[in-house]
C-alpha positions as CSV (number, residue, x, y, z in Angstrom):
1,X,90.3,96.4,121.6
2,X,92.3,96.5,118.9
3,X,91.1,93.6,117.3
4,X,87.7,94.9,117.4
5,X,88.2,98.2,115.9
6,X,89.5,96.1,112.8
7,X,87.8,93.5,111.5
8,X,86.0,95.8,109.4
9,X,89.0,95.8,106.9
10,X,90.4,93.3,104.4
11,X,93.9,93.9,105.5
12,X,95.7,95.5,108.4
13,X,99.0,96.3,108.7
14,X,100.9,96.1,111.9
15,X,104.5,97.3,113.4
16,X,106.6,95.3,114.9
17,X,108.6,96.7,118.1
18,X,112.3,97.0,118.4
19,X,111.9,94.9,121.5
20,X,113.3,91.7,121.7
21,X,112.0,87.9,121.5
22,X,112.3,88.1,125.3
23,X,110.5,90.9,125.9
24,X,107.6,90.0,123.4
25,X,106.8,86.7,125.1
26,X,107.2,88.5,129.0
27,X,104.6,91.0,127.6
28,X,103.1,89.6,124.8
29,X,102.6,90.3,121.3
30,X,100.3,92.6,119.7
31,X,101.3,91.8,115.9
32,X,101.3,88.0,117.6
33,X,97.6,88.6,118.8
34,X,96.7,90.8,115.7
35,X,97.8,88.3,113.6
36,X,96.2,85.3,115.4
37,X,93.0,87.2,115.8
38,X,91.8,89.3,112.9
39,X,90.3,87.5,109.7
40,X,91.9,88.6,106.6
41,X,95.0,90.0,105.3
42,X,97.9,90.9,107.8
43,X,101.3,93.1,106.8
44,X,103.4,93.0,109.7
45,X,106.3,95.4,109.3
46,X,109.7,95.9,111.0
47,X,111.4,99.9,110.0
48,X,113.1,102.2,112.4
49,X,111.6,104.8,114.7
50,X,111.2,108.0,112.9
51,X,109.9,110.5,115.4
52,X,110.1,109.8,118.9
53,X,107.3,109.7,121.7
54,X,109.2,111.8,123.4
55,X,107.0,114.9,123.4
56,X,110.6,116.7,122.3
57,X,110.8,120.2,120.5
58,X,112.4,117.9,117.7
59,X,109.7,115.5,117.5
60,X,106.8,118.6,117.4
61,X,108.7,120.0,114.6
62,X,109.0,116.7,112.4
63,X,105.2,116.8,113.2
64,X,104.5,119.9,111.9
65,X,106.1,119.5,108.9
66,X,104.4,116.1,107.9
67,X,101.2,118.2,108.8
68,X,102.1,120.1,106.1
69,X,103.0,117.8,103.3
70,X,99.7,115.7,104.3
């Protein structure tokens, strides 16, 4: 699915999770697959989480606020 929707594009950038190597090969890898997959240019990039999934008052503030400044 993901694949799909980007082989349009001459590079695609992907996050890696804060998971571990264990994890990733239980459940697989989407960077792994991305990367295998998609013709052209990968970035595959490792940073923190900055706002949370969470659904929190926190995290629908931070969203606002990069509404904002977008």
């Amino acid at each position: 699915m993901i694949i799909d929707a980007v082989t349009e594009y001459d590079t695609v950038c992907v996050g890696l999770s804060e998971r571990s190597d264990a994890e990733q090969l239980e459940f697989g890898s989407t960077a792994r697959r991305v990367s295998r997959d998609v013709p052209g240019n990968i970035a595959v990039v490792r940073g923190r989480e900055l706002l949370k999934p969470d659904g929190s008052d926190r995290t629908l503030a931070d969203l606002t606020a990069a509404e904002k400044i977008t």
